[in-house]
N, C-alpha and C positions, 0 to 999 in steps of 0.2 A: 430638361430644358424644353421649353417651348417656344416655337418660334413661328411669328405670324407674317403671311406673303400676301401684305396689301397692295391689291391692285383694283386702277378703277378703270371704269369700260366708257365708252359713250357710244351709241347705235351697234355696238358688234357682240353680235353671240358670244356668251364667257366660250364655250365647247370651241370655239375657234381660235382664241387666242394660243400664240407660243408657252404662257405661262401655267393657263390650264393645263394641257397637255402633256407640258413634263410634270405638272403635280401628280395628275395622276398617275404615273409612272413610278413615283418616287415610293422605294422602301425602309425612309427611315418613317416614325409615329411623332418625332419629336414637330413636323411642321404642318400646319394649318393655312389653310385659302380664304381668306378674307376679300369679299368684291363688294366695292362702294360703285353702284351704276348710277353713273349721269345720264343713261338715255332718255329719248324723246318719241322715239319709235317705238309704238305699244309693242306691235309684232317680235319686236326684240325682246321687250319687260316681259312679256308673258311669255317666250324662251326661256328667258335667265331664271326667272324666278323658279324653274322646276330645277335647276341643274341641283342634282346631288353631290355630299360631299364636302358642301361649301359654307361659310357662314355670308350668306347675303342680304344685301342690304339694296333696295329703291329709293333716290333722293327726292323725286319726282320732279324731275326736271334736270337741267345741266348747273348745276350750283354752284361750278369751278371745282379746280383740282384740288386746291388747301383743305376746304370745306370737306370734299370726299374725303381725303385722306386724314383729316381731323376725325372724324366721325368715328370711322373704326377705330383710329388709334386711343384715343381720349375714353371710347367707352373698355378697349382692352387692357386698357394700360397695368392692369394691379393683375392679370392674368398671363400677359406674356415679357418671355426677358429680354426678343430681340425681335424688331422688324425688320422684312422685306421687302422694301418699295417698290413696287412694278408701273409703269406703264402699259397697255395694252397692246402694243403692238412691240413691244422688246425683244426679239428673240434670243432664248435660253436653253442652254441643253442641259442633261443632267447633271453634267460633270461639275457644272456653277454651283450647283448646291452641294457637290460633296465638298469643293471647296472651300465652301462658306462655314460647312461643319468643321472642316477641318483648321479656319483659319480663326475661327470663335475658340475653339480648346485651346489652340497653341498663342493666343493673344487675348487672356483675361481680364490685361488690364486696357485694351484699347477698344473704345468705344461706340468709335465708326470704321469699317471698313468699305473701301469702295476700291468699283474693276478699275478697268481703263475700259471705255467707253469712244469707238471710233464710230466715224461716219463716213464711210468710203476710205480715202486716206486721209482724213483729216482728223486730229484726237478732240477729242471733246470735253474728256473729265478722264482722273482730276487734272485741275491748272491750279499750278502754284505762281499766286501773283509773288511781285517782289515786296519784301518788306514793307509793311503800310502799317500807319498808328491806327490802332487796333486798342479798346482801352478793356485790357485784359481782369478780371477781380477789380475793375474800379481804377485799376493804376496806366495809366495810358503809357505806351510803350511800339517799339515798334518790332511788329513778329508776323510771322509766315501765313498767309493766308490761304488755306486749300479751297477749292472751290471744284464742288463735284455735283455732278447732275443725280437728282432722284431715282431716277430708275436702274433698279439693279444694285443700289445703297444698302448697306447692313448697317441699323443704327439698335443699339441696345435700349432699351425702355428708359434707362436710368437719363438716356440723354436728351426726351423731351419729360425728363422730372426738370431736371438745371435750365435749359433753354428757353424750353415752352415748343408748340405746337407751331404748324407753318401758318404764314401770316396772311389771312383770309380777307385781307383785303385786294390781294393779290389772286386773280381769276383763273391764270392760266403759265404765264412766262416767269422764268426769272422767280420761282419759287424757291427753288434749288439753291441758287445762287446768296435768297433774302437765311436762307438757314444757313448755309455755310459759313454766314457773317457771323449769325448768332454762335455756332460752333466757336468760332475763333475769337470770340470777346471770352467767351467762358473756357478758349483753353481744353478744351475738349480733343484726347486723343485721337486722331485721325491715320489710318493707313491702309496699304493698297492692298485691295486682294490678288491674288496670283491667277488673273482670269484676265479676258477682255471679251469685253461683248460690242457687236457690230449693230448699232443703234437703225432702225428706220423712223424717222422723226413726221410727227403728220403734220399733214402741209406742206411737205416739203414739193413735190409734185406742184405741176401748175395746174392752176381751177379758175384761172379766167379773172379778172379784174375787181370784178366785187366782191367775189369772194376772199380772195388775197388779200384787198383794201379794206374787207371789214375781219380780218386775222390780225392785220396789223394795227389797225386801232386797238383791240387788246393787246396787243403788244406795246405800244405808245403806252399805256395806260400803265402798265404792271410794269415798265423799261420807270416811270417817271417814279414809281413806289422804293426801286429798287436804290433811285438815289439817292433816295432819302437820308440812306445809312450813313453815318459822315465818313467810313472808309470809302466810298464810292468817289472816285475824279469827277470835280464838273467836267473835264475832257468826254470823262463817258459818250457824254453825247454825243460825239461822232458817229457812235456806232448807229444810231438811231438816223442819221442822215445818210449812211452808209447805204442801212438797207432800204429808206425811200427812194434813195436815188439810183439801187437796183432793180426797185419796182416799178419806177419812172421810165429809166432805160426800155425794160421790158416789154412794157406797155403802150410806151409813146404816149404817156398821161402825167400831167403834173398834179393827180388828185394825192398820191401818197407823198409829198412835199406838204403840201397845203393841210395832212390832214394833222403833221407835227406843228405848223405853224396854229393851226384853231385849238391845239390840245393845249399850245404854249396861253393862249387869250383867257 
């Protein structure tokens, strides 16, 4: 079995990530590190680019998440039987992966596994929506919809042969999300692994107005891709007013209001 732990970086030494670091720890041979770098920071690229050990990759430039995570997967695909989604900043300890070994043997026929994934006390993945038409092999139907965040995701190769790859129009948010639909039109076994891992999510942290204000325009951007889907609520969009008007709040500025109203023109 081969299994590959794509993670991509942007401005941060691989040697510093949680992911590296249990890699190299780890004594099974069955798993491989695969790093797609978005940086922009030479001083970084010319860091990562010596790390051994690794299959790596320079996009030259920040290409978006899909895009990195397309690259490795797309050119691996006829070499590995399962991937490892990583984000860079995930914290993992070893136990995750003996886990993951052990939860691939005992579950052959199921195709994705994923943790639970919290952020302080609040869970993040998976969420199972309630029932929604979902048009499953073609036949529209109403069935469960799981919806689980990328990082820290075990997906078997077989299930971007059926789905396809994540959707690169999509730059940064709400990637996870656009696959988890594809997962569930095609029916794709989904279950939990027996772990949780405690997310630290970037951006979350404050950084001042314009930098927040230009996060959330990508955000707006990939939130409006995401509705695309016809499972997705026009309700949706609350949530997008939600978090402008926590930005607003914040800030004492009505630019993240205004910047949903120019994305709507």
């Amino acid at each position: 079995m081969t299994i590959a732990i794509v993670m991509v970086v942007y401005n941060e030494a691989i040697v510093n990530t949680p992911v590296y670091r249990c890699f190299t720890a780890l004594d099974h041979d069955c798993f491989r590190l695969y790093v797609s770098d978005n940086s922009t920071d030479q001083a970084i690229l010319d860091q990562n680019v010596e790390v051994a050990g690794i299959r790596y990759k320079a996009n030259g430039g920040n290409i978006g998440l899909s895009k990195a995570y397309n690259s490795w997967i797309s050119e691996s695909l006829n070499d590995v039987d399962t991937y490892l989604i990583f984000d860079q900043d995930t914290p993992v300890s070893k136990g995750y992966f003996d886990t993951v070994l052990h939860d691939l043997q005992q579950n052959p026929d199921v195709l994705v596994l994923v943790p639970s994934v919290t952020a302080g006390d609040l869970k993040m993945s998976p969420l199972v929506f309630d029932p929604v038409k979902i048009a499953v092999d073609g036949d529209a139907e109403h069935a469960e919809a799981i919806m689980f965040i990328n990082s820290g995701s075990v997906i078997r190769s077989d299930v971007y042969r059926q789905v396809g790859f994540y959707n690169e129009a999509m730059f940064l948010d709400c990637v996870d999300y656009d696959f988890s639909l594809k997962c569930a039109r095609h029916a794709i076994p989904i279950k939990r692994l027996n772990t949780t891992l405690q997310q630290n999510f970037s951006g979350v942290e404050s950084s001042g107005l314009s930098r927040d204000l230009k996060r959330f325009k990508i955000y707006i951007k990939d939130f409006r891709i995401l509705q695309e889907n016809p499972e997705v609520s026009e309700k949706s969009g609350r949530l997008l007013w939600k978090r402008a008007l926590k930005l607003a709040v914040k800030y004492k500025s009505f630019a993240p209001l205004m910047a949903i109203r120019r994305n709507q023109e």
